[in-house]
C-alpha positions in Angstrom: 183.3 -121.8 166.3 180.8 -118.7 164.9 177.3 -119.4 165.8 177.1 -118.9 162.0 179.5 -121.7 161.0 177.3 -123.8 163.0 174.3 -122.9 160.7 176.4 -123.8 157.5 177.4 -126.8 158.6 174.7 -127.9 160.0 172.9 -126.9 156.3 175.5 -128.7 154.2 175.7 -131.7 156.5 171.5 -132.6 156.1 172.5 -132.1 152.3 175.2 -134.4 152.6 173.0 -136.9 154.2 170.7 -136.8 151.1 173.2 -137.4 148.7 174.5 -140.4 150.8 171.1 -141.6 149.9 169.5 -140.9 146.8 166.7 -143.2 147.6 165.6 -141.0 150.3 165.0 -138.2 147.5 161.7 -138.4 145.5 158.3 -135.7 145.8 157.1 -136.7 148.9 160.6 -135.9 150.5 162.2 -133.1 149.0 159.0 -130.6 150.2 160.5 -131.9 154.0 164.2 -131.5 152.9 163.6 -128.0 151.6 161.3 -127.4 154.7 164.0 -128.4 156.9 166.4 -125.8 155.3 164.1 -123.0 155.2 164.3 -123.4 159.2 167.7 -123.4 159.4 168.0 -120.3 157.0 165.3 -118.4 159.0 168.0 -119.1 161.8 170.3 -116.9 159.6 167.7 -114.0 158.7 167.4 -113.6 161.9 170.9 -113.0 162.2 170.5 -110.1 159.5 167.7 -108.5 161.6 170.0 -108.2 164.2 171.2 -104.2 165.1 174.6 -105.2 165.3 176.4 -104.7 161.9 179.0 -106.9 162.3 176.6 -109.8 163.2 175.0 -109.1 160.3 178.0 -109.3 158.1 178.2 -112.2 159.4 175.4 -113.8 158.4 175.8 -112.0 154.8 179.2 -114.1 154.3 177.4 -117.1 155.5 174.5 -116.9 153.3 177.1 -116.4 150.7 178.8 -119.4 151.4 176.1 -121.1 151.7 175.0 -120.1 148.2 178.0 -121.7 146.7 178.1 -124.8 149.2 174.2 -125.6 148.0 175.0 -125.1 144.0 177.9 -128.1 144.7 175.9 -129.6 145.8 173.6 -129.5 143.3 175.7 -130.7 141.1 176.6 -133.7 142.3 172.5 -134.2 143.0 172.0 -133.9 139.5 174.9 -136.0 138.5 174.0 -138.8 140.8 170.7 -138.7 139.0 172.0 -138.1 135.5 171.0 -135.1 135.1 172.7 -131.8 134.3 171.0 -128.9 136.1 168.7 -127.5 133.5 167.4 -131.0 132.8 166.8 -131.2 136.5 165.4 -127.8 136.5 163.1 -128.9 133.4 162.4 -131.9 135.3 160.9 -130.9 138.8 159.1 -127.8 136.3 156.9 -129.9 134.6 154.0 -130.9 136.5 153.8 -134.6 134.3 156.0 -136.0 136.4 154.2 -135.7 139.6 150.9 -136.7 140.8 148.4 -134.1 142.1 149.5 -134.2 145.5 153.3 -134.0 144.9 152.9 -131.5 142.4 150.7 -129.6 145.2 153.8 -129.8 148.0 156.2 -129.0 145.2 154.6 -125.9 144.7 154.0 -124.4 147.9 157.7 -125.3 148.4 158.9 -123.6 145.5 156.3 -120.5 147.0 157.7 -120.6 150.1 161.8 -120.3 148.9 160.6 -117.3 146.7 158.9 -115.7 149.8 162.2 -116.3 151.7 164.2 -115.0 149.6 162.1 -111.9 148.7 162.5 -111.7 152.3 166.4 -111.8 152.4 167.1 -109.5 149.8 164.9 -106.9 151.6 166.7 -107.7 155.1 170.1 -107.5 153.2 169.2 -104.3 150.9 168.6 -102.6 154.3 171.3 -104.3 156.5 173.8 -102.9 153.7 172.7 -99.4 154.1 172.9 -99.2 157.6 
């Protein structure tokens, strides 16, 4: 099995877990959720750092993959909740809903995903030239 494929799984399997049980999701644990799959997705920009093109192909089509595996599951996250996806966009937006704290974590999540994926598209933009 692809080092890669490992990566994906091992991504879609903690989501997996989540949506097994929605209890577990609320502020204080989505900051940790996310957390946890920023660290596996640094895992896979390190793969696109790497000089060898085809292992940075690699991890192109997994990110990829991963992209469409994560919006699923998205879906069914936001259907468990009743939600459709702009609601639950709306939702987790508006900084009512959370106390001071949460809102705090929520942001620096949100901060740190835009900062990764600044970081990806800069990796990729370059790994696609060479």
């Amino acid at each position: 099995m692809k080092r890669e494929w490992v990566f994906t799984m091992a991504i879609i399997d903690r989501i997996d877990e989540i949506l097994e049980d929605p209890e577990k999701i609320n502020a204080e644990t989505m900051p940790m959720i996310f957390h946890e799959i920023l660290n596996l997705f640094g895992s896979l920009k390190a793969q696109l750092e790497s000089k060898d093109k085809v292992v940075r192909e690699e991890a192109l089509d997994t990110i990829a993959t991963l992209q469409t595996q994560i919006e699923e599951k998205m879906t069914s996250l936001c259907q468990l909740v009743g939600m459709d996806l702009k609601g639950f966009e709306a939702f987790i937006s508006n900084p009512a809903h959370f106390n001071q704290d949460e809102w705090a974590s929520i942001e620096r999540t949100n901060s740190e995903i835009a900062d990764f994926q600044k970081e990806l598209k800069i990796i990729a933009s370059s790994s696609a030239l060479n």
